[in-house]
VOGU-3710 file (C-alpha; in Angstrom, 3 decimals, decimal comma):
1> xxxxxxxxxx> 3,823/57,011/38,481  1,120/56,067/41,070  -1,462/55,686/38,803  0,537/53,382/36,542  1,887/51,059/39,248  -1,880/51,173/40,427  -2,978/50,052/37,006  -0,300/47,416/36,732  -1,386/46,057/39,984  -5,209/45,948/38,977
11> xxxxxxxxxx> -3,452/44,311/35,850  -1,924/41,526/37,231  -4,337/40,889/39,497  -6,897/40,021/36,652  -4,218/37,671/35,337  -3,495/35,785/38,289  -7,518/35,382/38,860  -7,712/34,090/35,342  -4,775/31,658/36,071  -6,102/30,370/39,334
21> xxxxxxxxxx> -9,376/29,907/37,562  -7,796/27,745/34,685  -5,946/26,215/37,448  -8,884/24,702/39,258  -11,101/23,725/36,027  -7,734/21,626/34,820  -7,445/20,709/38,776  -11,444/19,952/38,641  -11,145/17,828/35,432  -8,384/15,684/36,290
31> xxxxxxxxxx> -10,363/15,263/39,743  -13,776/14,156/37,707  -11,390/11,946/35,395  -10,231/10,412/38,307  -13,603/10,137/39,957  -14,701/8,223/36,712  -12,249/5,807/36,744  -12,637/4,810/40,253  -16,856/5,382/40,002  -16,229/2,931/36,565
41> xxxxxxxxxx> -16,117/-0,359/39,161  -19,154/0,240/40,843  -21,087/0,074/37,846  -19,652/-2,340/35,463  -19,635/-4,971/38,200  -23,114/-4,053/39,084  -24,295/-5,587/35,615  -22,051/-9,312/36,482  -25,270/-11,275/36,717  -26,813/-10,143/33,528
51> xxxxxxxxxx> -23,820/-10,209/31,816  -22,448/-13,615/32,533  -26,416/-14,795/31,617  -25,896/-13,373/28,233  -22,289/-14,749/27,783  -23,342/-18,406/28,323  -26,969/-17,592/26,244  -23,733/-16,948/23,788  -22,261/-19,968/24,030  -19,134/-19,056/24,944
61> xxxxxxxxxx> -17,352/-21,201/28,195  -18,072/-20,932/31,294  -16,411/-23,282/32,702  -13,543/-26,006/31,412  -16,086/-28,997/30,344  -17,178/-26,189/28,149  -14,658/-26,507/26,246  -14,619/-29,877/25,575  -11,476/-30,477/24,584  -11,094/-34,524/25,644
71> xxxxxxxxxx> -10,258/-37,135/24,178  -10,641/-40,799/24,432  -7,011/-42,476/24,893  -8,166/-44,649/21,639  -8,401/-41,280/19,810  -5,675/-39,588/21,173  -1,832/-39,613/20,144  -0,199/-37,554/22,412  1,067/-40,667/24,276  3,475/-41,276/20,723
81> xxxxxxxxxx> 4,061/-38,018/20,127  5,729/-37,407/23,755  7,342/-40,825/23,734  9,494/-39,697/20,723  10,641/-36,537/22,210  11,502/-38,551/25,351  13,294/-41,226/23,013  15,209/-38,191/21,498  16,580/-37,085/25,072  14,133/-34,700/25,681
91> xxxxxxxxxx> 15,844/-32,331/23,075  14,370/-32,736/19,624  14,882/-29,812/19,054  18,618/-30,360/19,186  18,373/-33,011/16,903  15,934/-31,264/14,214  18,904/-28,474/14,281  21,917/-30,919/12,830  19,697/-32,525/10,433  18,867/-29,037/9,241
101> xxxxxxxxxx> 22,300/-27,685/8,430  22,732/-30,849/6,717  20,325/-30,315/4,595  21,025/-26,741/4,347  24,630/-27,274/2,995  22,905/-30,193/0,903  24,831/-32,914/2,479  22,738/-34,976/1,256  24,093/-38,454/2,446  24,755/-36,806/6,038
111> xxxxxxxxxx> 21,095/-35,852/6,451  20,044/-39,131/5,600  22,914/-41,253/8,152  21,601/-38,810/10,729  17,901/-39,379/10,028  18,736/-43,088/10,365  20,118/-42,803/13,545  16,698/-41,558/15,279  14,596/-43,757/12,591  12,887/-44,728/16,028
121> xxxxxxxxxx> 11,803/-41,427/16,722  10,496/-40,699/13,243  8,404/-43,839/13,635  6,906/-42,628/16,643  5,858/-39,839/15,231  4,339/-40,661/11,996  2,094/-42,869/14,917  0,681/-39,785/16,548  -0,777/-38,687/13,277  -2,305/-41,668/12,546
131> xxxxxxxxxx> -4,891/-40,865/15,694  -7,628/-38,386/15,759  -6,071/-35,856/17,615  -3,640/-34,225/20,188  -5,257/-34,213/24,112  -2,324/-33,337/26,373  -5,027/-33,222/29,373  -3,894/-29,430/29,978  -5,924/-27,896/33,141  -7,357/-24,975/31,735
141> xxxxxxxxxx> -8,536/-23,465/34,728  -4,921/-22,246/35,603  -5,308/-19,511/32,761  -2,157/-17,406/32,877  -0,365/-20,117/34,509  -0,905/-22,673/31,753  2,485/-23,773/29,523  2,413/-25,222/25,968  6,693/-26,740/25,798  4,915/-28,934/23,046
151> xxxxxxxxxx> 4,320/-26,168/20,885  7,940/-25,114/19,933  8,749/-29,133/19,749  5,785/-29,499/17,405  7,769/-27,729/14,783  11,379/-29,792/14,968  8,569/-32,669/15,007  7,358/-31,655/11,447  10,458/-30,714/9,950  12,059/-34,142/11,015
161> xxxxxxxxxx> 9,030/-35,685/8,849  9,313/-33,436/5,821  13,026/-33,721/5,936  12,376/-37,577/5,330  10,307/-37,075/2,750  12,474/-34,877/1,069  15,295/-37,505/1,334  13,087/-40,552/-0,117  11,816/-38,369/-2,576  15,833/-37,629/-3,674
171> xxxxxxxxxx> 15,587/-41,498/-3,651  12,961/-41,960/-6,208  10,549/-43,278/-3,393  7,820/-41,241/-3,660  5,274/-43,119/-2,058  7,209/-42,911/1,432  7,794/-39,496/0,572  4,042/-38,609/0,572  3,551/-40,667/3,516  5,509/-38,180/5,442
181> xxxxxxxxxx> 4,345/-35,060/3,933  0,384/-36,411/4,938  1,569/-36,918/8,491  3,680/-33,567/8,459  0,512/-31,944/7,725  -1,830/-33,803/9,620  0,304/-33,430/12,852  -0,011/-29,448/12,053  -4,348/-30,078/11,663  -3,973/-31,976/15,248
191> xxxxxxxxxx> -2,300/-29,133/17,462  -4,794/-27,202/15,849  -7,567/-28,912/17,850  -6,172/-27,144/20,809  -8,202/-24,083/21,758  -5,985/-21,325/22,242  -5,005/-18,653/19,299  -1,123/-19,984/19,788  -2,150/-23,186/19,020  -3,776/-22,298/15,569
201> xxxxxxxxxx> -0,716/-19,948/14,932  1,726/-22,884/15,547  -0,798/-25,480/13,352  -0,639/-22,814/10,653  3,085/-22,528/10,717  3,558/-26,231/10,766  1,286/-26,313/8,002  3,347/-23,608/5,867  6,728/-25,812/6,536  4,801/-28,875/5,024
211> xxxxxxxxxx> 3,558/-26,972/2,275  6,938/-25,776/1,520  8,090/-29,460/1,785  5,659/-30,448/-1,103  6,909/-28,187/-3,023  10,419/-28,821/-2,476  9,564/-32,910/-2,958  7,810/-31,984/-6,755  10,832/-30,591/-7,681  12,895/-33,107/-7,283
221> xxxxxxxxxx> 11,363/-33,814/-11,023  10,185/-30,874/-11,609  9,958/-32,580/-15,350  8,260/-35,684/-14,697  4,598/-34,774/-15,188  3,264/-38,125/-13,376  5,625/-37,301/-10,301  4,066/-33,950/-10,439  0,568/-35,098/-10,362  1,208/-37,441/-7,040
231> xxxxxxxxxx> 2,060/-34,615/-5,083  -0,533/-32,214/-6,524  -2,992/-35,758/-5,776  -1,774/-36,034/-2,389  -2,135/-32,117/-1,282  -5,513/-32,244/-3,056  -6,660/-34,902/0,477  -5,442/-32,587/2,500  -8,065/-30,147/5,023  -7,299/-27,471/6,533
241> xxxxxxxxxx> -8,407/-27,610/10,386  -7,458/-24,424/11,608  -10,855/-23,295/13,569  -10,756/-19,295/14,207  -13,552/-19,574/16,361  -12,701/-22,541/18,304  -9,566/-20,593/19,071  -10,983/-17,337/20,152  -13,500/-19,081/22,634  -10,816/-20,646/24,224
251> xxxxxxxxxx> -8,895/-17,484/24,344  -12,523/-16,500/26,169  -12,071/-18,864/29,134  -8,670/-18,453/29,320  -8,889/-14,950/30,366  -12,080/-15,352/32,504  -9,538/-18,002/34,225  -7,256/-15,834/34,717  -9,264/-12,990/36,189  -10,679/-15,488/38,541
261> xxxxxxxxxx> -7,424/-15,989/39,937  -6,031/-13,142/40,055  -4,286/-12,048/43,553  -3,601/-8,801/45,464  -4,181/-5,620/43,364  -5,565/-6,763/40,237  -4,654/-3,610/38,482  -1,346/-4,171/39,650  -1,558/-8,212/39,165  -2,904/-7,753/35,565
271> xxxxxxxxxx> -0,199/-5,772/34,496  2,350/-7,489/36,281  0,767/-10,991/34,807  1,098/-9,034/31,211  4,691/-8,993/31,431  5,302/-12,835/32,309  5,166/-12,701/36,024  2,752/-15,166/37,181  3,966/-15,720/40,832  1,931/-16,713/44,127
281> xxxxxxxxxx> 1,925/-13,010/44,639  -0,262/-11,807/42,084  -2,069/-15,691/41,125  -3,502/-18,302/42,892  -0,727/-21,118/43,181  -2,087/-24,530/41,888  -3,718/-26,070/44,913  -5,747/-23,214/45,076  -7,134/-22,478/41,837  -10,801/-20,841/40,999
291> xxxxxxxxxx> -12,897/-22,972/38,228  -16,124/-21,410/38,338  -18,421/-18,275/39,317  -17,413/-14,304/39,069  -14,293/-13,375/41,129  -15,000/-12,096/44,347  -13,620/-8,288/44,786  -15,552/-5,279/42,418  -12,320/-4,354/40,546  -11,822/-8,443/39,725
301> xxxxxxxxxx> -15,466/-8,313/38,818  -15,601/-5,759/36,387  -12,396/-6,908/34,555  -14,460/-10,001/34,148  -17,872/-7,783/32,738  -15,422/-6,032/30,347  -13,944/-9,352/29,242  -17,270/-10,935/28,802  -18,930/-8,284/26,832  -16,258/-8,066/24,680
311> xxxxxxxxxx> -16,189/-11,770/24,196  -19,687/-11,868/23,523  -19,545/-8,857/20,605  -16,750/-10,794/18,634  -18,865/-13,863/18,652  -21,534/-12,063/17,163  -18,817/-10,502/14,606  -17,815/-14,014/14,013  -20,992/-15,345/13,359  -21,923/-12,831/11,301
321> xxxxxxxxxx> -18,817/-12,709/8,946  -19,598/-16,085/7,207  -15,761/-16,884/7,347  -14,029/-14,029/6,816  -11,627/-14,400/9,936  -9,330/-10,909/8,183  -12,573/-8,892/8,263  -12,877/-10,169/12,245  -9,015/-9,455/12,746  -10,118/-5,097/11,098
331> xxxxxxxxxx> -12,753/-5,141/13,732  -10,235/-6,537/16,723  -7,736/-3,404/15,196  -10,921/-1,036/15,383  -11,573/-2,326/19,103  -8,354/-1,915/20,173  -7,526/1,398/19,094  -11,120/2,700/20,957  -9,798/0,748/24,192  -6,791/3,292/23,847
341> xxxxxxxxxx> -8,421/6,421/23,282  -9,181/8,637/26,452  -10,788/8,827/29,365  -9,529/5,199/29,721  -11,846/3,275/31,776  -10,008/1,484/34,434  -12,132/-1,553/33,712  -10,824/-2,438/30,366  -7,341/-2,427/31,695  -6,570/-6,138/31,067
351> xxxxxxxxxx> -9,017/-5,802/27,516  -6,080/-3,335/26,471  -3,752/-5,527/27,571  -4,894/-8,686/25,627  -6,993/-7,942/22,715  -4,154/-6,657/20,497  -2,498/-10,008/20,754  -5,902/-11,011/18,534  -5,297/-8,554/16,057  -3,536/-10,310/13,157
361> xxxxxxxxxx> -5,368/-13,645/14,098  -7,724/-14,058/12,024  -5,219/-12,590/8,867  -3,518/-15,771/9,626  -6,079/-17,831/9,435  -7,409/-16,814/6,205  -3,937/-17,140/4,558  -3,309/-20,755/5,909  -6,453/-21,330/3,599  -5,260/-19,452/1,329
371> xxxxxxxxxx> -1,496/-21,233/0,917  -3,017/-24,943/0,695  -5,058/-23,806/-2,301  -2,190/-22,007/-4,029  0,209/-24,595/-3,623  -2,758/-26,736/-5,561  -2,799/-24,124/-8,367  1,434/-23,860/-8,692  1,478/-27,547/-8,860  -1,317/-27,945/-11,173
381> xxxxxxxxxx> 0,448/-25,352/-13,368  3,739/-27,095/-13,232  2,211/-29,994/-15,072  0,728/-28,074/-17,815  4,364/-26,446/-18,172  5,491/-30,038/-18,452  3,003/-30,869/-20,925  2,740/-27,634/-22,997  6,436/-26,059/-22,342  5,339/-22,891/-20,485
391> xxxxxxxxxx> 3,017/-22,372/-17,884  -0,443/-20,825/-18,379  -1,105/-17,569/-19,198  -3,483/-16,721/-16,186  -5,878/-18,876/-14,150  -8,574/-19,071/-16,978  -6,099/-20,738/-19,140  -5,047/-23,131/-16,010  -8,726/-24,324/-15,231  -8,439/-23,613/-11,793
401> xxxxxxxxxx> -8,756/-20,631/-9,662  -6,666/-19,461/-6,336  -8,776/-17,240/-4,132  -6,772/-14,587/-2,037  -8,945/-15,443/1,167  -7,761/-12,906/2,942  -9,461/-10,183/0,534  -12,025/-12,424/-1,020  -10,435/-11,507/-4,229  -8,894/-13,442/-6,744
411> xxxxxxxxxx> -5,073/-14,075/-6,042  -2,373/-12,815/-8,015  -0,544/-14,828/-10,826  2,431/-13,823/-12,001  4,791/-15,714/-14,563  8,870/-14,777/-14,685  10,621/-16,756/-16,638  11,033/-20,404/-15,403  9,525/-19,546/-12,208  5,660/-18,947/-11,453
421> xxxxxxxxxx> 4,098/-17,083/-8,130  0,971/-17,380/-7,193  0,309/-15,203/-3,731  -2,245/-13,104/-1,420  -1,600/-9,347/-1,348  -2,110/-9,866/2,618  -3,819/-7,887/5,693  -2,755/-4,884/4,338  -4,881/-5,054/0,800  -1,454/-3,596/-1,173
431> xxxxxxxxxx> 0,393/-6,080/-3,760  4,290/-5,551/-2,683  5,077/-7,679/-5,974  5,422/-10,916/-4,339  9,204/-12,306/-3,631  11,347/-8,881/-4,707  14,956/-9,447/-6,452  16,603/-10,001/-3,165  14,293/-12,396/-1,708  12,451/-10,522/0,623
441> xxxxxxxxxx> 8,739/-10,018/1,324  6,595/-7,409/2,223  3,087/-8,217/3,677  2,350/-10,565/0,613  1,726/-14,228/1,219  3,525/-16,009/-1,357  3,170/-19,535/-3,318  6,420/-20,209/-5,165  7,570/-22,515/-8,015  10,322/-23,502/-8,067
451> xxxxx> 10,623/-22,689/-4,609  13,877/-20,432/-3,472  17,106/-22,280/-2,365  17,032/-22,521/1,351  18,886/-20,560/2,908
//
């Protein structure tokens, strides 16, 4: 009995050695992790000086003139464009909404009395267009801090325009009609100038609702083969001036702004600053903002390295991709997902933060190209239906071909019945069939004719 509790002992004890051993390699590791992360700062910010030298060799902005983003009050329509939301109570929004449900229900007359009513503030804003571009004198340098209200009135602002030309068009007038649609769309091209990745995302949505509104004006006469042709004439003018690159170099400064300014902690700040707080106790309040140089602490510092190498690799992506903004968006996905695979490196903390918002940028970009040139081919197809009583067989037999931009393939045509799609099998390369029975979409982008009731 001895000899067995003995060897039991001698057991156990080999065990327990073996556990305690395990025990301080996992102990060990977590300890050298940690050492990493903290050893990390050191050395990223200790390459600042060559890095900032090969971010501005880049191109990319270093500080706001950089950017240059100003206009010339001669060139600039933001003066009409804010005097019209000011003339509308400060709430166009509101007033966008009633006019909607009007048209909506098809209260056709109603839309039309209530369009009258704030005829003033349509006028003003078919002005705005009619300048080069949108300069609402924003100060850049406040990066996290910086609001864009404009942005969600920019879309009431178009809809209020194609909602007029919708009405004319009900009216026979198409020339009015077209009028609005050009400044609908231009107004979308002009917040577009602004350098930030919302502002392309909120040109490219205005320009979808005007695009919509084209369609919805040809078919009015969906019969009349010369009506047809003005609006197909009309889109034809139109450019796109959504700038992917523009965008993401603002996006650049941005975030070197707001690493400049960031307070306290910036681990904690970053995150905190991630989730919408932006108060004095993590940023620099107004009157004491940072414009220029590398921030001051070594954690601050190599947030900015991180931000500025990574800046500098997409640019060279960008260059390099000759235009293919979805191919950019793959390598933003690929980038992300290696930012969250570990050991994390405490100095990409605010890179894991941000660039993920990037990801499906440049997807949009592609298919804003992508839905002005499809609503070219739907329209030129409708007259040929007019003319020959069905539409084409296929794009040969059209004369004109639709490029799905966002593969760099061509897009898919597809004839049912009365109706014709023409549509973009989208960022995820799979053709979900378009507009299913029920209306809904998968990730398809999706050209229409007739276009569905609203709903």
């Amino acid at each position: 009995m001895a000899k067995l509790i003995n060897g039991i002992g001698k057991m156990n004890s080999k065990k327990w050695a073996l556990g305690c051993g395990i025990f301080i390699l996992l102990c060990g590791g977590g300890v050298v992790v940690a050492a990493l992360q903290v050893v990390d700062f050191p050395i990223v910010a200790n390459e600042a000086q060559k890095v900032q030298k090969q971010y501005q060799a880049a191109g990319l902005p270093w500080e706001q003139a950089d950017l240059n983003t100003a206009l010339p009050d001669a060139d600039n329509g933001v003066s009409a464009f804010l005097e019209a939301e000011k003339l509308a109570g400060g709430n166009l929004l509101k007033e966008e909404k009633v006019v909607q449900s009007a048209i909506r229900a098809e209260k056709w007359a109603e839309a039309e009395s209530l369009l009258r009513e704030i005829a003033a503030v349509i006028n003003l804003l078919r002005k705005s267009t009619q300048y080069k571009g949108f300069d609402f004198k924003r100060d850049w340098d406040k990066g996290a801090r910086l609001q864009f209200p404009e942005y969600a009135v920019s879309k009431a602002a178009v809809r209020l325009l194609t909602y007029q030309a919708l009405i004319s068009a009900r009216k026979g007038d198409i020339d009015s009609a077209l009028l609005d649609l050009r400044a609908a769309y231009q107004m979308g091209n002009m917040f577009a100038g602004e350098p930030t990745i919302i502002a392309m995302l909120v040109a490219i949505a205005d320009q979808s609702i005007t695009l919509d509104a084209a369609l919805r004006v040809a078919a009015v006469r969906p019969n009349d083969v010369a009506w047809l042709g003005r609006v197909r004439k009309e889109v034809e003018q139109w450019k796109c001036a959504i700038d992917f690159p523009r965008s993401m170099e603002g996006e650049a400064y941005i975030g070197l702004s707001t690493i400049r300014n960031l307070r306290g902690n910036p681990l904690k700040s970053a995150r905190d600053i991630s989730s919408g707080d932006a108060s004095d106790e993590v940023y620099n309040d107004d009157e004491h903002i940072v414009r220029t140089g590398l921030p001051k602490g070594m954690i601050g510092t190599s947030f900015a390295v991180r931000w500025m190498e990574a800046h500098i690799y997409f640019k060279k992506e960008i260059k390099a991709s000759d235009g293919n903004w979805t191919g950019v968006s793959r390598k933003f996905d690929e980038y992300s997902i290696e930012l969250n695979k570990p050991p994390f490196k405490a100095s990409q903390t605010l890179n894991r933060i941000m660039f993920p918002v990037f990801v499906q940028a440049g997807v949009a970009a592609d298919g804003a190209v992508f839905r002005l040139d499809a609503v070219r081919g739907v329209l030129l197809a409708a007259e040929y239906k007019v003319k020959h009583g069905k539409y084409p067989k296929d794009f040969a037999e059209l004369g004109f071909e639709v490029v799905d931009t966002v593969n760099g393939t061509e897009a898919i045509y597809k004839v049912k019945g009365n109706t014709l799609l023409i549509y973009s099998v989208g960022g995820n390369g799979v053709d979900e069939g378009g507009i299913r029975t029920d209306g809904s979409r998968g990730d398809d982008y999706v050209i229409q004719f007739p276009p569905l009731p609203r709903k």
